[in-house]
C-alpha positions as protocol buffer text, in pm:
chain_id: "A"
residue {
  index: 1
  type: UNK
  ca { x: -12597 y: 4422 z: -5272 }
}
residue {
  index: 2
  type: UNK
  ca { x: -12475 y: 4078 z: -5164 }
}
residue {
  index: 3
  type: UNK
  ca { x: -12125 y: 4201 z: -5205 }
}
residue {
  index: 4
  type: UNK
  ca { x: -12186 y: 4485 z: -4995 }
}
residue {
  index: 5
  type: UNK
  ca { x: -12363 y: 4288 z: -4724 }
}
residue {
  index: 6
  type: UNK
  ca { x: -12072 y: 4046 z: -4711 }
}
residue {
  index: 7
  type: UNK
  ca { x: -11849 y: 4317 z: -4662 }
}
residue {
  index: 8
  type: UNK
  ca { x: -12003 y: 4496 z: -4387 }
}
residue {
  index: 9
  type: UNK
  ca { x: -12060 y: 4167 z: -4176 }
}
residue {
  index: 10
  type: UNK
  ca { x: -11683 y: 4061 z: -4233 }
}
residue {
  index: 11
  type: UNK
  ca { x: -11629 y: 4450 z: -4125 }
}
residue {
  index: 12
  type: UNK
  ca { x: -11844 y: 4386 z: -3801 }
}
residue {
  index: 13
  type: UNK
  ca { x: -11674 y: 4058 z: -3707 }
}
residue {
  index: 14
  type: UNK
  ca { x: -11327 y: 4233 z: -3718 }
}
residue {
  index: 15
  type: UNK
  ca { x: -11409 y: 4494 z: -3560 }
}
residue {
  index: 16
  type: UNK
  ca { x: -11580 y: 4325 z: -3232 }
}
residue {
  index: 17
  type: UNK
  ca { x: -11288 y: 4084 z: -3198 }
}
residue {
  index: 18
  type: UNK
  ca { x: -10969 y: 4287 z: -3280 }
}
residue {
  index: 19
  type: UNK
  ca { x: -11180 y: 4535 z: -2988 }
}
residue {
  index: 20
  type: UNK
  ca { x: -11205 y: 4226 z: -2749 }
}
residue {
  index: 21
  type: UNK
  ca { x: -10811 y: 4169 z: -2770 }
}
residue {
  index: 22
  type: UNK
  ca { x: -10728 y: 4475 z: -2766 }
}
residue {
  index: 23
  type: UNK
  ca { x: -10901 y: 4545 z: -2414 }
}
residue {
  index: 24
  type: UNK
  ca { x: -10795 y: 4217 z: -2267 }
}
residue {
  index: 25
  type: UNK
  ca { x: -10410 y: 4295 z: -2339 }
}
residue {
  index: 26
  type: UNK
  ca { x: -10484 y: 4643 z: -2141 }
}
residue {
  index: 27
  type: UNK
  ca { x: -10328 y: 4980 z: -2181 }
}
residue {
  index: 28
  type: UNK
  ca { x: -9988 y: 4939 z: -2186 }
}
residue {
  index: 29
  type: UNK
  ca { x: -9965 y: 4583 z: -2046 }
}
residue {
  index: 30
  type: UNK
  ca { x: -10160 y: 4580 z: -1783 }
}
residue {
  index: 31
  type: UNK
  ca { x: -10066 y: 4341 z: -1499 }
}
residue {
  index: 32
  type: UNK
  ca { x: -9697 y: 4330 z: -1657 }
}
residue {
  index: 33
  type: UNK
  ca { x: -9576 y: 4500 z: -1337 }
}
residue {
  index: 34
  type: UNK
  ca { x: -9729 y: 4232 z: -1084 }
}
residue {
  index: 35
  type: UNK
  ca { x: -9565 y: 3956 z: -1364 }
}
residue {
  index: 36
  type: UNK
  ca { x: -9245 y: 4103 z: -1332 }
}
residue {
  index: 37
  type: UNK
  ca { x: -9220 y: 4118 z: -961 }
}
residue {
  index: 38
  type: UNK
  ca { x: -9315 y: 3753 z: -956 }
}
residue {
  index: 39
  type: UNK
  ca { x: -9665 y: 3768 z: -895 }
}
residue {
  index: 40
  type: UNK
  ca { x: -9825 y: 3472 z: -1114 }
}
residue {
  index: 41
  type: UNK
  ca { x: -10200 y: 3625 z: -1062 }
}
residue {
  index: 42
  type: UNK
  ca { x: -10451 y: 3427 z: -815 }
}
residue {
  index: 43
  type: UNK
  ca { x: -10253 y: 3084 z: -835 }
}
residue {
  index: 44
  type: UNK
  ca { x: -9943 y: 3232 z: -662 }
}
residue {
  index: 45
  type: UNK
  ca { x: -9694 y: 2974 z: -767 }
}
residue {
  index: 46
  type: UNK
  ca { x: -9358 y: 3082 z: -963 }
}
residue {
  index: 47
  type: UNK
  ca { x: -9362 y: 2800 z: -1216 }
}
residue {
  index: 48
  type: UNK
  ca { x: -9134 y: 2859 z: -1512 }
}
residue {
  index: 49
  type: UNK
  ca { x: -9274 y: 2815 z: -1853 }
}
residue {
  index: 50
  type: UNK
  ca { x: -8920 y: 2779 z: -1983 }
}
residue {
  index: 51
  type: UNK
  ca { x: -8824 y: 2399 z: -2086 }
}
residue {
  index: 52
  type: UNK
  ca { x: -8475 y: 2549 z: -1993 }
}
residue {
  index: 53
  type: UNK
  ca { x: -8554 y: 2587 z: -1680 }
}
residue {
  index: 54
  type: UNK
  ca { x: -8697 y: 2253 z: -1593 }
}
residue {
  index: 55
  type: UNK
  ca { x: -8378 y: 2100 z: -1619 }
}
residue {
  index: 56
  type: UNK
  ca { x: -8175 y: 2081 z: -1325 }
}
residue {
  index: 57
  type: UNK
  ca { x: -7785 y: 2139 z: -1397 }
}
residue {
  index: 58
  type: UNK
  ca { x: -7519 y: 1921 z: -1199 }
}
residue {
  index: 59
  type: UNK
  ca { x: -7214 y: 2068 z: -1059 }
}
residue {
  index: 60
  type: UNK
  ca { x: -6906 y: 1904 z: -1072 }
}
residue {
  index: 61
  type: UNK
  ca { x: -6788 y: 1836 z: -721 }
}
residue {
  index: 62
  type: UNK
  ca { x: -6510 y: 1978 z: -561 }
}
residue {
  index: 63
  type: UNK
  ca { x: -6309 y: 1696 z: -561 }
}
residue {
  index: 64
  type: UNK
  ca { x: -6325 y: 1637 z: -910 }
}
residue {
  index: 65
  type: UNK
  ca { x: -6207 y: 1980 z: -989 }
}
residue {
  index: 66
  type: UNK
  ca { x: -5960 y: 1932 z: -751 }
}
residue {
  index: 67
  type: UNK
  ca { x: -5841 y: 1631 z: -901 }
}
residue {
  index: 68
  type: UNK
  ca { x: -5844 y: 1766 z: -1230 }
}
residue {
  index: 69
  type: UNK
  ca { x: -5618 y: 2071 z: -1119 }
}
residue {
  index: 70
  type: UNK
  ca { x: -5367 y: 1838 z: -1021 }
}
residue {
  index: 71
  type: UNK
  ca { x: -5366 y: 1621 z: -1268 }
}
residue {
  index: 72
  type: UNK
  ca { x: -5295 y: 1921 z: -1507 }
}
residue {
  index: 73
  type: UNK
  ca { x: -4998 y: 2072 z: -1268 }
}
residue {
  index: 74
  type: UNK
  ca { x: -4837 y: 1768 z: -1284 }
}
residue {
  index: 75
  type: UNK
  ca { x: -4820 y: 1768 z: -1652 }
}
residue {
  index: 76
  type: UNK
  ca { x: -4762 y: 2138 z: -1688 }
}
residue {
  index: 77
  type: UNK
  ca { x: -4509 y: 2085 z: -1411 }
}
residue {
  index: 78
  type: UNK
  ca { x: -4347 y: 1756 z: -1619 }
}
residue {
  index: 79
  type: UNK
  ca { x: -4384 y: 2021 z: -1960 }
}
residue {
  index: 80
  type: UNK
  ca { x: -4168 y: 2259 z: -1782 }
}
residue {
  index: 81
  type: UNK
  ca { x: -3904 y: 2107 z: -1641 }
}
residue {
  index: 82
  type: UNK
  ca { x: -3884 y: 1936 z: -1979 }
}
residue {
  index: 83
  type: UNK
  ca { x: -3854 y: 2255 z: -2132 }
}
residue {
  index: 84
  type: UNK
  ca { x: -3611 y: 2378 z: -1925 }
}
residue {
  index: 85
  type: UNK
  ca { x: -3787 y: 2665 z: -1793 }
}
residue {
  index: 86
  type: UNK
  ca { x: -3840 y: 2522 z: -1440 }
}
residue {
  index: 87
  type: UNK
  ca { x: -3582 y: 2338 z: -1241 }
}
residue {
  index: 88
  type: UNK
  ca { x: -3568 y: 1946 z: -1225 }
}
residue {
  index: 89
  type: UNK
  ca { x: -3645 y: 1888 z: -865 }
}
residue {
  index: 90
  type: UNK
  ca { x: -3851 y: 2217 z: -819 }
}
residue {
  index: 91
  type: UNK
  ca { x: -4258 y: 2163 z: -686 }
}
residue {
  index: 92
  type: UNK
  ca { x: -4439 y: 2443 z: -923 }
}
residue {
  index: 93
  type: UNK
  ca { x: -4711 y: 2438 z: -665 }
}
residue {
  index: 94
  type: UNK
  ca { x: -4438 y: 2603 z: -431 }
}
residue {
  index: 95
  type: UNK
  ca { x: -4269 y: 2820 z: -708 }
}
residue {
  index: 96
  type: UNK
  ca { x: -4581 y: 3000 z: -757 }
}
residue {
  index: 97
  type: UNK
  ca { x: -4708 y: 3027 z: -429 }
}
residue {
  index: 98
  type: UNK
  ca { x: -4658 y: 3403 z: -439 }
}
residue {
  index: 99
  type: UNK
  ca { x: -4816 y: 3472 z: -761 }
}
residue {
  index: 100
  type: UNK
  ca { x: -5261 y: 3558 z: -714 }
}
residue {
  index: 101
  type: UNK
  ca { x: -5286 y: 3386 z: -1131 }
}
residue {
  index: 102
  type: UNK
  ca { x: -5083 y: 3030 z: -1222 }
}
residue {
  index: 103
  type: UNK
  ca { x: -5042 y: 3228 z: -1630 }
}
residue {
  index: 104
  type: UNK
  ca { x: -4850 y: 3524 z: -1469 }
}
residue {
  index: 105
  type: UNK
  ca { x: -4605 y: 3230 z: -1279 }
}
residue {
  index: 106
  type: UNK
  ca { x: -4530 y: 3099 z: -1609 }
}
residue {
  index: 107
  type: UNK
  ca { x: -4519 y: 3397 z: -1762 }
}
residue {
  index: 108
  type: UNK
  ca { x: -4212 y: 3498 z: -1526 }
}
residue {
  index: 109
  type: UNK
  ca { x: -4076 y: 3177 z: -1548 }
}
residue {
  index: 110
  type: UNK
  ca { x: -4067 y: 3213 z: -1928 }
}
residue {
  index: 111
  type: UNK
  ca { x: -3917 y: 3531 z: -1919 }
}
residue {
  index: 112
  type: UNK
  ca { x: -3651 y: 3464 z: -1642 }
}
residue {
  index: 113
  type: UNK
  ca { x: -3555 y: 3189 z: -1871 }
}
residue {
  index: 114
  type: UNK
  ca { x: -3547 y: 3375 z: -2217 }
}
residue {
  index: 115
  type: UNK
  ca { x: -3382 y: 3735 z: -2059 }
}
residue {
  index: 116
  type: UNK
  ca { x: -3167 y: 3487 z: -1853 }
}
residue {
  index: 117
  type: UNK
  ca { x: -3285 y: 3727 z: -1521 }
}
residue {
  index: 118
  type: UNK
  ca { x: -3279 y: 3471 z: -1198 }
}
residue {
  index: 119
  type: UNK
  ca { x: -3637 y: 3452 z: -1135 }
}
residue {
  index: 120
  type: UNK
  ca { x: -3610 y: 3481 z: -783 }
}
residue {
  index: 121
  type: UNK
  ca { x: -3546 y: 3821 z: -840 }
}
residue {
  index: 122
  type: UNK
  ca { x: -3797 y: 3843 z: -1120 }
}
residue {
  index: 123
  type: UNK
  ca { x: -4074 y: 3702 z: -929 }
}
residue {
  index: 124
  type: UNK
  ca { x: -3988 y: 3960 z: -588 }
}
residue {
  index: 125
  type: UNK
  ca { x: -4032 y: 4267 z: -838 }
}
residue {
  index: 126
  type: UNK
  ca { x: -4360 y: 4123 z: -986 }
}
residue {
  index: 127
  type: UNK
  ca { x: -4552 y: 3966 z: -639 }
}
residue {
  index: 128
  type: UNK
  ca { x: -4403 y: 4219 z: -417 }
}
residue {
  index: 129
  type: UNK
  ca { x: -4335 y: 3953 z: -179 }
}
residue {
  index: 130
  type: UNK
  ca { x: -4016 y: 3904 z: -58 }
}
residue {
  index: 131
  type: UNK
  ca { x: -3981 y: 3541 z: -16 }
}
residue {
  index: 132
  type: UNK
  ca { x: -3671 y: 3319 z: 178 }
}
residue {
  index: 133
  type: UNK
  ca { x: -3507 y: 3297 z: -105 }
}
residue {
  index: 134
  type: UNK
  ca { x: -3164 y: 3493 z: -143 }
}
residue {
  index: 135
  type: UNK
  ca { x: -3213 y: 3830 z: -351 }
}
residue {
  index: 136
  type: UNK
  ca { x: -2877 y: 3949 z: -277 }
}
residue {
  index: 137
  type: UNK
  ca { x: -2774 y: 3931 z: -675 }
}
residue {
  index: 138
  type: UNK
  ca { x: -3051 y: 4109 z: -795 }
}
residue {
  index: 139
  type: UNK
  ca { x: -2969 y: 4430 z: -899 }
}
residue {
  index: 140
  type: UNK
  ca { x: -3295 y: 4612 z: -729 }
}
residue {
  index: 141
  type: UNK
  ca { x: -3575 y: 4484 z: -571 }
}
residue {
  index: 142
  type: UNK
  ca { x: -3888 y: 4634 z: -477 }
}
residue {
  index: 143
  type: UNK
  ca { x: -4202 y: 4573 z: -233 }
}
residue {
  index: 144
  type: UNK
  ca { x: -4409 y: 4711 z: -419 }
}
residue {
  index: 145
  type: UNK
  ca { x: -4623 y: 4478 z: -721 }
}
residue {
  index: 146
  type: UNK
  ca { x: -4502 y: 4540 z: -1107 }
}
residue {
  index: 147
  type: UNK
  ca { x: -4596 y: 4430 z: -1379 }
}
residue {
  index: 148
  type: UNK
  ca { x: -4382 y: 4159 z: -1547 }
}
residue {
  index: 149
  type: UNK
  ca { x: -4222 y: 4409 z: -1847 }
}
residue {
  index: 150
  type: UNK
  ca { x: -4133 y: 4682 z: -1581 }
}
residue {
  index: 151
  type: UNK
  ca { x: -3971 y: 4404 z: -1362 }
}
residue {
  index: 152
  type: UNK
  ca { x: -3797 y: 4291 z: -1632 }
}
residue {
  index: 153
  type: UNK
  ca { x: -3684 y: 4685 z: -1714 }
}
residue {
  index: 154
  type: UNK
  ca { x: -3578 y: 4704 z: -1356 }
}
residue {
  index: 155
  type: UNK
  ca { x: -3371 y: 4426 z: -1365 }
}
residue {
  index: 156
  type: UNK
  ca { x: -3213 y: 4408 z: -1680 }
}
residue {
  index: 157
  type: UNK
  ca { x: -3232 y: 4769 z: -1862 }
}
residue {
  index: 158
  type: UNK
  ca { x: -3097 y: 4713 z: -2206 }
}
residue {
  index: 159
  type: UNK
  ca { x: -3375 y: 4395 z: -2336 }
}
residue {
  index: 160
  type: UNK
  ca { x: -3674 y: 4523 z: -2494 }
}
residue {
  index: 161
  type: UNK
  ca { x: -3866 y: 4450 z: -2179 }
}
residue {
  index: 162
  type: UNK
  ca { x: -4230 y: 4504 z: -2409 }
}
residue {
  index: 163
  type: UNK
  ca { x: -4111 y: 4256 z: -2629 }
}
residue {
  index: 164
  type: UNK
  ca { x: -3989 y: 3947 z: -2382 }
}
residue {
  index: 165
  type: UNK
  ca { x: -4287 y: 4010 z: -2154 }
}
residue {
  index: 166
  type: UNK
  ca { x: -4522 y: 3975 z: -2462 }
}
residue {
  index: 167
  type: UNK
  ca { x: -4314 y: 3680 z: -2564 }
}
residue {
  index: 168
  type: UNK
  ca { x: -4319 y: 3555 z: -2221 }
}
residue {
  index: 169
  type: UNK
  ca { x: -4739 y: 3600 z: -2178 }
}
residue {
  index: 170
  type: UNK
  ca { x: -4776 y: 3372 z: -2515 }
}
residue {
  index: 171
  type: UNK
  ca { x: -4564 y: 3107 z: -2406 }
}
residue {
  index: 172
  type: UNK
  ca { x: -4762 y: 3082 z: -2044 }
}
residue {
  index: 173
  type: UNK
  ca { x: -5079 y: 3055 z: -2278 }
}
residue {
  index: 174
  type: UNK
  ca { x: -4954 y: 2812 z: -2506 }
}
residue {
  index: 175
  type: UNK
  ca { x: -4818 y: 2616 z: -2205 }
}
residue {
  index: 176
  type: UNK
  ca { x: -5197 y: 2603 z: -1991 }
}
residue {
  index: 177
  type: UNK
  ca { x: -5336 y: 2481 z: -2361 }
}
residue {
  index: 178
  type: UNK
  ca { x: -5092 y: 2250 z: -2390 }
}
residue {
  index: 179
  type: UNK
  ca { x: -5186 y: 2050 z: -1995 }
}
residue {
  index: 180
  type: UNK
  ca { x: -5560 y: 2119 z: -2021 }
}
């Protein structure tokens, strides 16, 4: 009988306060909606309970990312010209002036240098923009952007233009690595 008393009371106990928080979740989460349009309730303030959050994040300042770019064109520049790939007393800030990305410049550098294609012409195909320089000794130019393996095609038919352009992509990568 003591057993059975026991059991009911434990029984009772459960029962009134797995009901009580039960109906103060709601059906369905009520009040979720207000919470998630940023509604905190009566106190009306948007404080974060994420420790994340507190934490304000710096951002590095312009100049500092500024100065950093430099810093690592003048060693990619100094790797290059080493290399051979761009010319001794060329700026690569103004050789890649046409190009919208700095990998697809060295890309085309690359593979002006490895399909021995003046890059002049190699860069006109792949920018579309004719520049001041002479194109007179490429074969065919267009105004019209390419990418770098149907330049390459264009200008010099019988190299596996897949091939040097793939080439040509890894060796811009491996160059950016190499200055970071």
């Amino acid at each position: 009988m003591k057993k059975l008393i026991t059991l009911a009371a434990v029984a009772a106990i459960t029962l009134t306060f797995g009901a009580t928080r039960a109906s103060a979740q709601g059906p369905a989460g009520n009040g979720a909606g207000s919470a998630a349009a940023g509604n905190s309730g009566s106190s009306g303030s948007s404080h974060s309970f994420n420790p994340i959050h507190w934490v304000k994040k710096s951002k590095p300042a312009a100049d500092d990312q500024a100065a950093s770019t430099a810093d690592r064109d003048k060693k990619l520049a100094a790797n290059l010209q080493t290399a051979g790939v761009l010319a001794p007393n060329a700026s690569l800030t103004e050789t890649c002036a046409p190009f919208t990305a700095l990998h697809d410049c060295l890309a085309a550098l690359h593979a002006s240098k490895n399909t021995a294609i003046e890059f002049n012409c190699l860069r006109a195909n792949v920018t579309g923009v004719q520049t001041n320089a002479d194109l007179s000794s490429c074969k065919s130019t267009s105004d019209k952007r390419m990418d770098l393996h149907k330049a390459i095609h264009l200008l010099k038919p019988e190299v596996d233009a897949k091939a040097q352009s793939k080439n040509a992509e890894k060796q811009a990568q491996d160059d950016l690595k190499n200055a970071a």
